[in-house]
C-alpha positions in Angstrom: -111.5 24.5 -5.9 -109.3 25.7 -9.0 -108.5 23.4 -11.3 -104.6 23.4 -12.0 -103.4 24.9 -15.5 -101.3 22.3 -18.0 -99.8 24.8 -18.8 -97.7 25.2 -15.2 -96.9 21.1 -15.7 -93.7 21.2 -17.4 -93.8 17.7 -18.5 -96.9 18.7 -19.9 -95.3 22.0 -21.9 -92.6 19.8 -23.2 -95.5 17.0 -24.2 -96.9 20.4 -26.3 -94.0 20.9 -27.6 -93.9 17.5 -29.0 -97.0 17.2 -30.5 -96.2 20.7 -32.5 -92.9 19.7 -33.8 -94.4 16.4 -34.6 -96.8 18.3 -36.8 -94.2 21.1 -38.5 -92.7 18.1 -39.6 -95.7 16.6 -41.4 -96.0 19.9 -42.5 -92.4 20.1 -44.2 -92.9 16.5 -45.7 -96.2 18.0 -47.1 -94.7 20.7 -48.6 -91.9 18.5 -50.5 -94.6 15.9 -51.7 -97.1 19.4 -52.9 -93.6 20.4 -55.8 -94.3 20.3 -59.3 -91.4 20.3 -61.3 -93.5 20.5 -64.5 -92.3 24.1 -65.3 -88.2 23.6 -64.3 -87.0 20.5 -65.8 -85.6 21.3 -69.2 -85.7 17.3 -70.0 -86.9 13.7 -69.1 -83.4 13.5 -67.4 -83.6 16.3 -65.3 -87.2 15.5 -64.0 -86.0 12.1 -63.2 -83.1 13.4 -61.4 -85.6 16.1 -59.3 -88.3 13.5 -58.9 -85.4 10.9 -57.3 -83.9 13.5 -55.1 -87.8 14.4 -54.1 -88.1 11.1 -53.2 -85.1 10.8 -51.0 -85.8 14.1 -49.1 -89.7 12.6 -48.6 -87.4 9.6 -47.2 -85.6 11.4 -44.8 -88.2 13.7 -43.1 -90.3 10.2 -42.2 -91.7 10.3 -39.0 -91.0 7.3 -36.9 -93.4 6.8 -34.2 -91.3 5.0 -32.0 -88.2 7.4 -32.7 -87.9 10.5 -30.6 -88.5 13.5 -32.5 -86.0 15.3 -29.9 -83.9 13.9 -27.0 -82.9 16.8 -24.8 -83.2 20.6 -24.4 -80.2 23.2 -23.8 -81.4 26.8 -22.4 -78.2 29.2 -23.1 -77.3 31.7 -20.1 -76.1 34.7 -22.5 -74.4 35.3 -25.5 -71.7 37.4 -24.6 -70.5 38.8 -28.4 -71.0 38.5 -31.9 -70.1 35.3 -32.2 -71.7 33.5 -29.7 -75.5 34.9 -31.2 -76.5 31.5 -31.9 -76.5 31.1 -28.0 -78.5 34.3 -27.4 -79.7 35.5 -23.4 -83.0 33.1 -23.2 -82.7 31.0 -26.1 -83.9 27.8 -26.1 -82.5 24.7 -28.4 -84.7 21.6 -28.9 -82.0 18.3 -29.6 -82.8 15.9 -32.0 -82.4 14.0 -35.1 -83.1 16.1 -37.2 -83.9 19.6 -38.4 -87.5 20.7 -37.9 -89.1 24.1 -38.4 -92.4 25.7 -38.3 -94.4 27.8 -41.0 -92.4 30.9 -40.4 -88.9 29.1 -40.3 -87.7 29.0 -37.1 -86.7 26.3 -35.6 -88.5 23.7 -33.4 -85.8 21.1 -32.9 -82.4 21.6 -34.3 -79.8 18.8 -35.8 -77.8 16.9 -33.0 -74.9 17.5 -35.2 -75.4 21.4 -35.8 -72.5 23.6 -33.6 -74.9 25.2 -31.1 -76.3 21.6 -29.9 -72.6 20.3 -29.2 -72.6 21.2 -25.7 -75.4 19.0 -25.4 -72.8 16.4 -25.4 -69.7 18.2 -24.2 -71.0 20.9 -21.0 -70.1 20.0 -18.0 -70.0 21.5 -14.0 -66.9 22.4 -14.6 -67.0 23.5 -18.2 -70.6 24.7 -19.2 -69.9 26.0 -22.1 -72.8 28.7 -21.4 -75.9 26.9 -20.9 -77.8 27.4 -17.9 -79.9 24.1 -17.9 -79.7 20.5 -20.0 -82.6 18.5 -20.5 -83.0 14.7 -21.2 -86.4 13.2 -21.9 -87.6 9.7 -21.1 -89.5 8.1 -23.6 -91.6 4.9 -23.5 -92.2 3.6 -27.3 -93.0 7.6 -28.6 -94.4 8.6 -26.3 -92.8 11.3 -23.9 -93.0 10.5 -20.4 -90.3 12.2 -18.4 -87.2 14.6 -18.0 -83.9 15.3 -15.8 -82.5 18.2 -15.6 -78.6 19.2 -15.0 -78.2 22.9 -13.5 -74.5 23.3 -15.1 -74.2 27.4 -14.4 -75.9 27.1 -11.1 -73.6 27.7 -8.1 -76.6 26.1 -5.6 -76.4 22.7 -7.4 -73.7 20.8 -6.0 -74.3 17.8 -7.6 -71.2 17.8 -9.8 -70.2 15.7 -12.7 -70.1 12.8 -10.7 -73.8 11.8 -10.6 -75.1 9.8 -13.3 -78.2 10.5 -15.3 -80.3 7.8 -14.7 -82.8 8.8 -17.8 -78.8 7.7 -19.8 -78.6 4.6 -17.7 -82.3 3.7 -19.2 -81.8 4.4 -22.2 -78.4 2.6 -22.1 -79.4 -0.5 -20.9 -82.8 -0.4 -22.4 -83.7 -4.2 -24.3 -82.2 -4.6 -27.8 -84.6 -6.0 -30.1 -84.1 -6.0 -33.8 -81.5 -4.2 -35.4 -78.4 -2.1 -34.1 -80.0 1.7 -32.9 -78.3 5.0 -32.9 -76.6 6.2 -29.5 -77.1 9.9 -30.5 -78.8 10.6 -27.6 -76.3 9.1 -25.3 -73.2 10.3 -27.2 -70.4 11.0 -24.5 -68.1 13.5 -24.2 -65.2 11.6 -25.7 -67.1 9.9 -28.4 -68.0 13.2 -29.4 -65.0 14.6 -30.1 -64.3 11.9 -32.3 -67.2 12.2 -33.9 -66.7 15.7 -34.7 -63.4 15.5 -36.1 -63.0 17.1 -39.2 -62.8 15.3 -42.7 -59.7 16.4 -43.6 -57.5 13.6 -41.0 -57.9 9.4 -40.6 -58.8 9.0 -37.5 -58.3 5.0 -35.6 -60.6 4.5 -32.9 -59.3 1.6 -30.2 -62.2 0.7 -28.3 -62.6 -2.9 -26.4 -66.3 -4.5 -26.4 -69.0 -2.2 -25.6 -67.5 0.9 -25.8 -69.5 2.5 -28.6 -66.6 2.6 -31.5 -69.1 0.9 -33.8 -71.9 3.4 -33.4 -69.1 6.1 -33.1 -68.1 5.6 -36.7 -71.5 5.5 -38.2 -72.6 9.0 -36.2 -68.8 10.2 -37.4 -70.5 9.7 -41.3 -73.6 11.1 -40.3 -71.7 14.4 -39.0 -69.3 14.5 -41.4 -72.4 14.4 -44.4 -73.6 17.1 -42.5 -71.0 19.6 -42.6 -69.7 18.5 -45.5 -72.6 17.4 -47.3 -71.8 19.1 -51.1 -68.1 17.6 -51.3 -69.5 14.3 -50.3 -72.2 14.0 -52.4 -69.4 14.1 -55.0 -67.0 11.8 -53.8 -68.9 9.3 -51.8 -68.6 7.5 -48.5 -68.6 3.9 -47.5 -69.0 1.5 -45.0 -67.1 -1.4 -44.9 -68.0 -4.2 -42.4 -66.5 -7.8 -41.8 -69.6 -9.6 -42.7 -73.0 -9.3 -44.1 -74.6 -10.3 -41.2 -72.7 -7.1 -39.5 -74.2 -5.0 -42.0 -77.4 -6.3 -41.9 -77.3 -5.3 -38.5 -76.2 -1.9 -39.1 -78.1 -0.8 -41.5 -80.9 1.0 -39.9 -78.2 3.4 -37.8 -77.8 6.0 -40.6 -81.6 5.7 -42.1 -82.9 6.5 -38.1 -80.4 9.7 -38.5 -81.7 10.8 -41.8 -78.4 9.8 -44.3 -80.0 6.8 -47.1 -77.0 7.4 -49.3 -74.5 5.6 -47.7 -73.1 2.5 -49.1 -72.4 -0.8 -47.4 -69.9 -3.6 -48.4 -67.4 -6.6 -47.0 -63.7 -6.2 -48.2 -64.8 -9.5 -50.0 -67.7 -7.1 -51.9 -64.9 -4.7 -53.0 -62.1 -7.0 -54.4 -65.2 -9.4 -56.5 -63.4 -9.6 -59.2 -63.8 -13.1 -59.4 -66.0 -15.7 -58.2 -64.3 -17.0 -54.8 -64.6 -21.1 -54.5 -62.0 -22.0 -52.6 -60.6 -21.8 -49.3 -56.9 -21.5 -48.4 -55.2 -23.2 -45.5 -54.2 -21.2 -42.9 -50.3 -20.6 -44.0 -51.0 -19.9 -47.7 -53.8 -16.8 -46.4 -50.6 -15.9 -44.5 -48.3 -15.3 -47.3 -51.0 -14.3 -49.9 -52.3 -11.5 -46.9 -48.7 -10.2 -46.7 -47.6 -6.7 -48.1 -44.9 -7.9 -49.6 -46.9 -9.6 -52.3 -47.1 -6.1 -53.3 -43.9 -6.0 -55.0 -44.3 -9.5 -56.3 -47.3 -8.5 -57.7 -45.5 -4.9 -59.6 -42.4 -6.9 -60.6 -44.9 -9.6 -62.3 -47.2 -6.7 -64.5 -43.6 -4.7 -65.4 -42.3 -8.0 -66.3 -44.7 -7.7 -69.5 -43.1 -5.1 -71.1 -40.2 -5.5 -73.5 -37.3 -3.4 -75.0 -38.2 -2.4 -78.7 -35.5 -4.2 -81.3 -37.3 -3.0 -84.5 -37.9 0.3 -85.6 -41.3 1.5 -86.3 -42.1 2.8 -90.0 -44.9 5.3 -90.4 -46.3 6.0 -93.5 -48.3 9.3 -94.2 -49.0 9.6 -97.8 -46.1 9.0 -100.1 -43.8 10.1 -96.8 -42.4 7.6 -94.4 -41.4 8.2 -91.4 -38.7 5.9 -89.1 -38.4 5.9 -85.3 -35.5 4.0 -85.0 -35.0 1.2 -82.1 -32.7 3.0 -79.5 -35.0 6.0 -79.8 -38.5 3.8 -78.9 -36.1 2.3 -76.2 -35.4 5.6 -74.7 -39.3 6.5 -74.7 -40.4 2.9 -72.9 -37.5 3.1 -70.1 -38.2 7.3 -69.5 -42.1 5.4 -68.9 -41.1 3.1 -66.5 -38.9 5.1 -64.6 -41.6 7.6 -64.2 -43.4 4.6 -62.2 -47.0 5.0 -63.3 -49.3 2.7 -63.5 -49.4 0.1 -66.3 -52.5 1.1 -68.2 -51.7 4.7 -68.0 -48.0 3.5 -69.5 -49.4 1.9 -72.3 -52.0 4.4 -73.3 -49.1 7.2 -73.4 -46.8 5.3 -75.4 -48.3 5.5 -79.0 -48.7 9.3 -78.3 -45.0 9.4 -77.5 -44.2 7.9 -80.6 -46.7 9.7 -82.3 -44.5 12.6 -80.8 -41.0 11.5 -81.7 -42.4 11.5 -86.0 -44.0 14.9 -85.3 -40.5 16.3 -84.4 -39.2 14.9 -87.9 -42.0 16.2 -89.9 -41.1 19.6 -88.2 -37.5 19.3 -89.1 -38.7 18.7 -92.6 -40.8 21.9 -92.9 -44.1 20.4 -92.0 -46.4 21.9 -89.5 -48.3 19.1 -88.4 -50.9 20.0 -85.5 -52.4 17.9 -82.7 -54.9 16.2 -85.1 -52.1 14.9 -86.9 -50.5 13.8 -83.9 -53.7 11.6 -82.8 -53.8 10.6 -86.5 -50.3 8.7 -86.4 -50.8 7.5 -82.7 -53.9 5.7 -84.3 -51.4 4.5 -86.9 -51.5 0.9 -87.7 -47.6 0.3 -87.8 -47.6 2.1 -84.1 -50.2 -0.1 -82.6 -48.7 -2.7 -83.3 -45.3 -2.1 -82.1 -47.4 -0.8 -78.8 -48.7 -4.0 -78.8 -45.6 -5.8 -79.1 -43.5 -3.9 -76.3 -46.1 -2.9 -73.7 -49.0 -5.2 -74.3 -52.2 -5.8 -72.4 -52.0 -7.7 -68.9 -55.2 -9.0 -67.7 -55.0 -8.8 -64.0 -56.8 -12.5 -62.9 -55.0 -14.0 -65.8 -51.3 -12.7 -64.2 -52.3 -13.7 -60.9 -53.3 -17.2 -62.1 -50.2 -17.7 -63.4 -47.9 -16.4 -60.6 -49.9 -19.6 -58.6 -49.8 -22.2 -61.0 -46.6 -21.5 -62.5 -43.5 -22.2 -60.4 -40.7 -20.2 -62.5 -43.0 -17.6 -63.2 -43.2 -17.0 -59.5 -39.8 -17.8 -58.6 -38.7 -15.5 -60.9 -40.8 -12.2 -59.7 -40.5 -13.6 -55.6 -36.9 -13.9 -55.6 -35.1 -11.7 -52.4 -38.8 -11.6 -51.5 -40.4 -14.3 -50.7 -38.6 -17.4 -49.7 -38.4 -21.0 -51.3 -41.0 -22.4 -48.2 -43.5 -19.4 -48.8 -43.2 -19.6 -53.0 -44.7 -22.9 -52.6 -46.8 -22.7 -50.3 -48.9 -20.3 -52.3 -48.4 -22.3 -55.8 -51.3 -24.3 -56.2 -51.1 -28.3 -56.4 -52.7 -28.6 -60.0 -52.7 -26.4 -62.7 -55.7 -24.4 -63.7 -57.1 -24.1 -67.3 -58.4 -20.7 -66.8 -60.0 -18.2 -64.5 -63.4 -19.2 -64.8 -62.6 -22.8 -63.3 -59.6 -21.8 -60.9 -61.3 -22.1 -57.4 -60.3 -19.1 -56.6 -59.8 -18.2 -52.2 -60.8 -14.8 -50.7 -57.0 -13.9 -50.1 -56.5 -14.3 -54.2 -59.4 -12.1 -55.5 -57.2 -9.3 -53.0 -54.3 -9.9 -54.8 -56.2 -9.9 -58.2 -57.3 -6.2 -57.0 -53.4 -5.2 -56.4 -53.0 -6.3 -59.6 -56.1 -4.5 -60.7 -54.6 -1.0 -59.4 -51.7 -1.6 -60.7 -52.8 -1.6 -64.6 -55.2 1.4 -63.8 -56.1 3.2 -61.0 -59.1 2.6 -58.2 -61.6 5.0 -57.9 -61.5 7.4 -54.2 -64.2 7.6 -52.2 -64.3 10.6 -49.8 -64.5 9.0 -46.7 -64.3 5.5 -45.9 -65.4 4.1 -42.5 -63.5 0.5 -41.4 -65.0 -1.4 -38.7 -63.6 -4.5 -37.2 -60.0 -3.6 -38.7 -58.3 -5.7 -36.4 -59.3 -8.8 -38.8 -58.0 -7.4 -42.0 -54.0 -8.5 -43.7 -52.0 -6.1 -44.8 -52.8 -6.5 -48.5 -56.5 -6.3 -47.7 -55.8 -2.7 -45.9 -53.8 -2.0 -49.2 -57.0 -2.6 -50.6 -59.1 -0.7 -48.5 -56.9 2.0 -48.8 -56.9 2.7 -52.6 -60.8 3.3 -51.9 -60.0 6.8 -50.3 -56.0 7.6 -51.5 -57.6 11.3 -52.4 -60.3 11.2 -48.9 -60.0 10.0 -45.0 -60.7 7.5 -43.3 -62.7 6.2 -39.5 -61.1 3.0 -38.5 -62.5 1.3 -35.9 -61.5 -2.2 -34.6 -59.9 -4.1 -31.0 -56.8 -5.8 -31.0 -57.9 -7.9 -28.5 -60.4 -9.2 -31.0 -58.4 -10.2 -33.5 -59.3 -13.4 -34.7 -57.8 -14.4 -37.9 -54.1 -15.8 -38.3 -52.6 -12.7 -39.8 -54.6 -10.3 -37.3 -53.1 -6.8 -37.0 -50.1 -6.3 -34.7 -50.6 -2.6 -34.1 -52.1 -0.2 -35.5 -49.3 1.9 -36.6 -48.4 -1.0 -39.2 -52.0 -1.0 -40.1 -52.5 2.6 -40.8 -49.2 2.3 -42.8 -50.1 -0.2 -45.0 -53.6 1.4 -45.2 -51.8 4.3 -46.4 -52.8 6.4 -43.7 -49.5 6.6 -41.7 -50.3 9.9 -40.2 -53.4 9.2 -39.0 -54.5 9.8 -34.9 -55.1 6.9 -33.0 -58.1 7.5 -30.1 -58.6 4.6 -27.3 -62.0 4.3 -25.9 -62.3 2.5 -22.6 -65.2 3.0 -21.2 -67.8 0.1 -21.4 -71.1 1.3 -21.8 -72.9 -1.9 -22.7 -71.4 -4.7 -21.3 -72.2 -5.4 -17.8 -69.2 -5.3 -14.9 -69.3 -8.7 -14.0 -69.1 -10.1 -17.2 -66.2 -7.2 -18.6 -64.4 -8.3 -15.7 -64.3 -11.9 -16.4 -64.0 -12.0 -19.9 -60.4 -9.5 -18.9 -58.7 -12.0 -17.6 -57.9 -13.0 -20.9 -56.5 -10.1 -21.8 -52.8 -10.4 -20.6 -52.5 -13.9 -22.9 -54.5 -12.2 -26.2 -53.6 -8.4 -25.9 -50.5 -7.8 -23.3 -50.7 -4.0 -22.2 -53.6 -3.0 -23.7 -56.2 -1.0 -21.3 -58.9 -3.4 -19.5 -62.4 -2.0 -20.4 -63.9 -0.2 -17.3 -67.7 -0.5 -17.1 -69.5 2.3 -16.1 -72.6 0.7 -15.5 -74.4 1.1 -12.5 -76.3 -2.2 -13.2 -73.5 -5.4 -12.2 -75.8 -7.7 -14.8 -76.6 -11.2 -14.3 -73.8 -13.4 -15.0 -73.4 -17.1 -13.5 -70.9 -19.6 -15.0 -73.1 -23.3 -14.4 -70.6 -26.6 -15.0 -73.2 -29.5 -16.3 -72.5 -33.6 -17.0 -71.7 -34.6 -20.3 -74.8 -36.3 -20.9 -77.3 -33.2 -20.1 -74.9 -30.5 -21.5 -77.0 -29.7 -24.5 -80.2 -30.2 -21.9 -78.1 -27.3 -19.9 -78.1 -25.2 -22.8 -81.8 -25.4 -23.6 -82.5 -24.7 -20.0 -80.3 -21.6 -19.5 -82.2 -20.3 -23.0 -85.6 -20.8 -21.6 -84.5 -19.2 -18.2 -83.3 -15.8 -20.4 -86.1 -15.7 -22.5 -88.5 -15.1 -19.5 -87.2 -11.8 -19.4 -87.7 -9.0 -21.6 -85.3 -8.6 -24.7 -83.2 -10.6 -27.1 -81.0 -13.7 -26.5 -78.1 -15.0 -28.6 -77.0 -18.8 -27.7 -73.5 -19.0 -29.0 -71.5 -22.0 -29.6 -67.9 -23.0 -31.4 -69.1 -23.4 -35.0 -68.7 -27.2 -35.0 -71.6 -26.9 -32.1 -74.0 -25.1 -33.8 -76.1 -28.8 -35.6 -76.6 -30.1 -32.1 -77.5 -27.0 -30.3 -80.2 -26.8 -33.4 -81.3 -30.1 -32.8 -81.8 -29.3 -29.2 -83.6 -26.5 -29.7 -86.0 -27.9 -32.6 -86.3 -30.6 -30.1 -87.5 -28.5 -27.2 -89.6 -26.6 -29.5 -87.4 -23.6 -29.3 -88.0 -21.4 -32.5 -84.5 -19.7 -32.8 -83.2 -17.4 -36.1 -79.4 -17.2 -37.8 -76.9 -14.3 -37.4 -78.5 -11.1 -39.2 -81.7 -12.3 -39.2 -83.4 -9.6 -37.3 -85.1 -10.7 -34.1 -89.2 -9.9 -33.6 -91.3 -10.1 -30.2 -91.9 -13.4 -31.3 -88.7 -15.0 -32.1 -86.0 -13.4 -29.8 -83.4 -16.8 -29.8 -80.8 -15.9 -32.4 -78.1 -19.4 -32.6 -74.9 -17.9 -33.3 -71.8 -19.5 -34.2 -68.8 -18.0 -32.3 -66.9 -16.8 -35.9 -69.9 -14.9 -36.5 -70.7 -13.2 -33.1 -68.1 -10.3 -33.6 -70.0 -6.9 -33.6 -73.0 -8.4 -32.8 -74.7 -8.1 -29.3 -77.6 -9.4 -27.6 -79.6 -8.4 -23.9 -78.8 -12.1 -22.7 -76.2 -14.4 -23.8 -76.1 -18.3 -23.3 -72.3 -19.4 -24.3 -71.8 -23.0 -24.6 -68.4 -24.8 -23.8 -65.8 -22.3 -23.7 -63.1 -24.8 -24.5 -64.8 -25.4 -27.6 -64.4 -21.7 -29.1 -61.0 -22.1 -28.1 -60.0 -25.7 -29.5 -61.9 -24.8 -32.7 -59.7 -22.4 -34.2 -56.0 -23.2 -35.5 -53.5 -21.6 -32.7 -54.6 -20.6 -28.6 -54.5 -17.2 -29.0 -56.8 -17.0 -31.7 -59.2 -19.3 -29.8 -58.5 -17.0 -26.3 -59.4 -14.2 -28.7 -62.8 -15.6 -30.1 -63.6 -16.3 -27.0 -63.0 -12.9 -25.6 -65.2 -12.1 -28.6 -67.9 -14.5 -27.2 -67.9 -13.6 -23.8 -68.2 -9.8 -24.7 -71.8 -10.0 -26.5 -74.0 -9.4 -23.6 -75.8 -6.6 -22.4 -77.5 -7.4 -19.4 -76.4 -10.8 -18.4 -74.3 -14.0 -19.3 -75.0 -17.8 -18.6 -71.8 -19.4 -19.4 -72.6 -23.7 -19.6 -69.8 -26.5 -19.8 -69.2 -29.3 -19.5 -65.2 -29.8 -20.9 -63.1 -28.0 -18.3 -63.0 -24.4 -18.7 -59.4 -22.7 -20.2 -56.9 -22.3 -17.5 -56.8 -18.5 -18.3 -59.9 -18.2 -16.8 -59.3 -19.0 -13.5 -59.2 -16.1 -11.5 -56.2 -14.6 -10.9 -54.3 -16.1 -13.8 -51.2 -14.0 -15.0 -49.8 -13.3 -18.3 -48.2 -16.2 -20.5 
């Protein structure tokens, strides 16, 4: 009896294939760790420089043994001219992460961002695009342990479009535990094209919960430091999430795709320039968060500036030199006519008076040159005037005073703000000084208008804005002086918007971003919450979000979902119960509650022994309970969600619709099934079949 040949086993070839690319790519790392820069660095600096950038490239050809090296395979039919010889007759492209080649160069798997593996995510039946056969493997921890194929050019296989892998379904629904994972190889067709957009446009990304915008925007940065790698590296990019737990949660996406360099922060992180202490009441956010604070804000640092009334005497020698007052007046008004920014103003002013006296001295039959020039704008008699007319503002300082000083703000709000609003925002009791004002969140974003208004914010290149939906309009002012020169990816849910000044529409928000032109996309496919629970948690749409597009799963999987009413005296028994229940299965379980909850539930669970951890804490095999109060669930999911007393969420935030919303956010964290426990009576708007208010 013959034995049979591995070879003939194509889950077996494609095993082989592994274990080679697997070691071409300990070879590569090898090869970077083996340079001696000994004989080309000319200095310390540029062997520190060489010995970082060493070190990052080490970082990002890391083997991670539970990461697939690849994910699928495309096999190109032909390449019918000169510009298609990428996709040559018989060619065969391995899909991964990242680039790996052998000892003669070729490749073994190529980038999932690279041109010829984008039919990978856009071929179809109907469109595809050339290749003859698409590939997924199945993985179980590394190891590779099957495949499905798709026969898109053959005639014979009628299976269409319409069948679902179920290798995508897996991976899909496969248990989340610890931090957020890459979707690269589930990327669909119209995530894709967002994803490859080019750098050049701001693009807005709609999506409702589970539809991938999230991980859409971080593979966006990945692709766009991929084709664009050089000009980035100069300008930089940026993440900016709603909370540090968010990011915390993020952080491993772009790591796992090979990009370390890109930075992280809060809108809070960006606009530090103080040390926030205090927290507004609701209204007072309102009116600090609006644009129109803007203008408050530029009449208040212009106000500084005052018309010359003396002339300025410059002596050179035994020569003096007069610029008489009407002629300084003429310079400072042609300066603030031409609207730039404070600092900038006051740094070109002693050169234009420096200016005006070089004209005399030519009209006397000197020839003075530029050194001569920089000489008198040094001039002591000029700085002072300088001082005197345009003189320094210190941002926090100005801001300080427009809230503590009633004229002062009366005086810059007029026609803008109303008598109601103006003191709303003063503060009851005056402040000594920055350092003790308790300054809120909302005042450190007008202290970075003010900021940018004296000298200009540095651009990133591209900026990437997830859960927009949150921001005012004078945080997306601030966002937006981050990339005036560079794009943007904004990413958010209007349904989710949870704060009192939560955007409208995105059109204002783009505008006051100062991305007007930008392309809105809507993503509404659900790809990780389960049907059951999408559909539920939609019938609070038409009282949160009125006409915008319910969230169609297209899971094949219903999930577990089961709303369980409970007596007030065992509610928190309920709770405990419906945790235990989840945590027999495999995967990670968040217990949300309304934040004024939270205590009791702990108690509850320290008292049932329960181990449990705190939003961003990253989950373990051990400890997969995470207590999450409902301000912090946003962006966050889970495999199995408890949420305790709906009515709470709602009736703990400071209008209905922002509690309908938080609770949409709530309901929306699960990916494979939802306990929902009360005891209060759930909101009306639940009830099935209830209609728009």
């Amino acid at each position: 009896m013959s034995v049979p040949d591995p070879s003939d086993d194509p889950l077996s070839r494609e095993r082989a294939h592994l274990t080679h690319s697997r070691a071409a790519l300990r070879s590569m790392r090898e090869d970077v760790e083996s340079l001696d820069i000994r004989d080309v660095t000319a200095n310390w600096v540029n062997a520190e420089v060489l010995t970082r950038q060493i070190g990052e490239r080490v970082k990002a050809l890391a083997d991670l043994s539970h990461t697939p090296l690849f994910f699928g395979r495309l096999d190109y039919l032909h390449s019918p001219g000169a510009d298609r010889a990428e996709g040559a007759e018989g060619e065969r492209f391995y899909i991964g992460r990242r680039h790996v080649h052998d000892a003669d160069g070729d490749p073994m798997v190529i980038d999932w961002r690279a041109p010829v593996s984008q039919p990978f995510y856009r071929a179809s039946k109907k469109n595809p695009l050339d290749i003859a056969l698409r590939r997924r493997f199945g993985y179980t921890g590394g190891d590779l342990t099957a495949y499905e194929d798709e026969h898109l050019s053959d005639p014979a296989d009628s299976s269409g479009d319409a069948t679902t892998s179920k290798l995508l379904q897996q991976e899909i629904e496969r248990p989340r535990v610890g931090p957020m994972r890459d979707i690269v190889a589930t990327i669909q067709p119209e995530q894709d094209e967002i994803v490859r957009s080019g750098l050049g446009g701001t693009v807005c990304v709609q999506g409702g919960p589970g539809t991938g915008k999230t991980a859409v925007g971080l593979h966006r940065v990945a692709y766009l430091l991929y084709a664009h790698r050089d000009r980035l590296a100069r300008t930089g990019t940026l993440v900016i999430g709603p909370n540090a737990s968010f990011l915390h949660y993020i952080e491993q996406v772009l790591p796992a795709l090979g990009e370390l360099e890109v930075k992280q922060a809060t809108v809070d992180n960006l606009v530090a320039h103080v040390e926030v202490r205090g927290r507004d009441e609701a209204a007072a956010a309102v009116v600090k968060g609006d644009a129109r604070m803007a203008e408050v804000l530029r009449r208040a640092v212009r106000s500084h500036v005052t018309m010359p009334t003396e002339p300025v005497m410059v002596v050179r020698g035994s020569r003096r030199w007069r610029v008489p007052a009407y002629e300084l007046e003429v310079i400072v008004r042609e300066l603030l006519d031409r609207d730039i920014r404070y600092g900038a103003a006051r740094e070109a002013l002693p050169q234009r008076i420096a200016h005006a006296v070089l004209v005399q001295m030519e009209r006397s039959g000197e020839a003075p040159d530029d050194r001569v020039q920089d000489a008198v704008a040094r001039n002591t008699a000029v700085k002072a005037a300088v001082k005197e007319v345009w003189p320094p503002v210190d941002p926090a300082k100005l801001v300080l005073r427009l809230l503590s000083d009633a004229d002062f703000l009366a005086s810059h709000a007029e026609g803008i703000l109303t008598e109601d609003e103006q003191k709303t925002i003063l503060w009851a009791r005056p402040v000594r000084s920055v350092k003790s004002a308790k300054w809120a969140a909302a005042d450190a974003v007008l202290i970075d208008e003010a900021t940018d208004l004296v000298q200009r914010t540095h651009s990133l290149g591209h900026v990437v804005l997830d859960e927009a939906q949150d921001l005012s309009p004078m945080q997306y002012r601030a966002v937006g002086r981050r990339c005036t020169t560079g794009s943007a990816t904004v990413l958010g849910d209007l349904a989710q918007g949870t704060t009192p000044w939560a955007t409208r529409s995105w059109e204002e928000a783009l505008t006051h971003l100062g991305k007007g032109d930008a392309v809105v996309e809507e993503l509404t496919a659900g790809f990780r919450v389960p049907t059951d629970v999408i559909t539920y948690a939609s019938r609070l749409l038409p009282h949160i979000a009125p006409g915008l597009t319910p969230v169609a799963s297209v899971r094949e999987n219903p999930g577990f979902f089961e709303v369980r009413p409970a007596a007030t005296d065992t509610a928190d028994t309920e709770v405990v119960a419906a945790c235990e229940e989840l945590l027999r299965n495999e995967g990670s379980v968040g217990l949300i509650a309304a934040d004024a909850r939270v205590p009791l539930l702990a108690e509850a669970l320290a008292a049932a022994g329960l181990p449990y951890l705190g939003p961003g804490e990253e989950t373990t095999l051990t400890t997969r309970l995470t207590l999450v109060p409902a301000s912090l669930a946003k962006g966050l999911e889970y495999d199995y969600v408890v949420l305790d007393e709906p009515r709470a969420v709602v009736d703990g935030e400071p209008d209905e619709r922002t509690g309908l919303r938080r609770l949409y956010v709530s309901l929306t964290r699960a990916v494979s099934g939802l306990i929902v426990t009360h005891a209060a009576p759930l909101p009306p708007q639940l009830a099935e079949g209830a209609g728009a208010v």
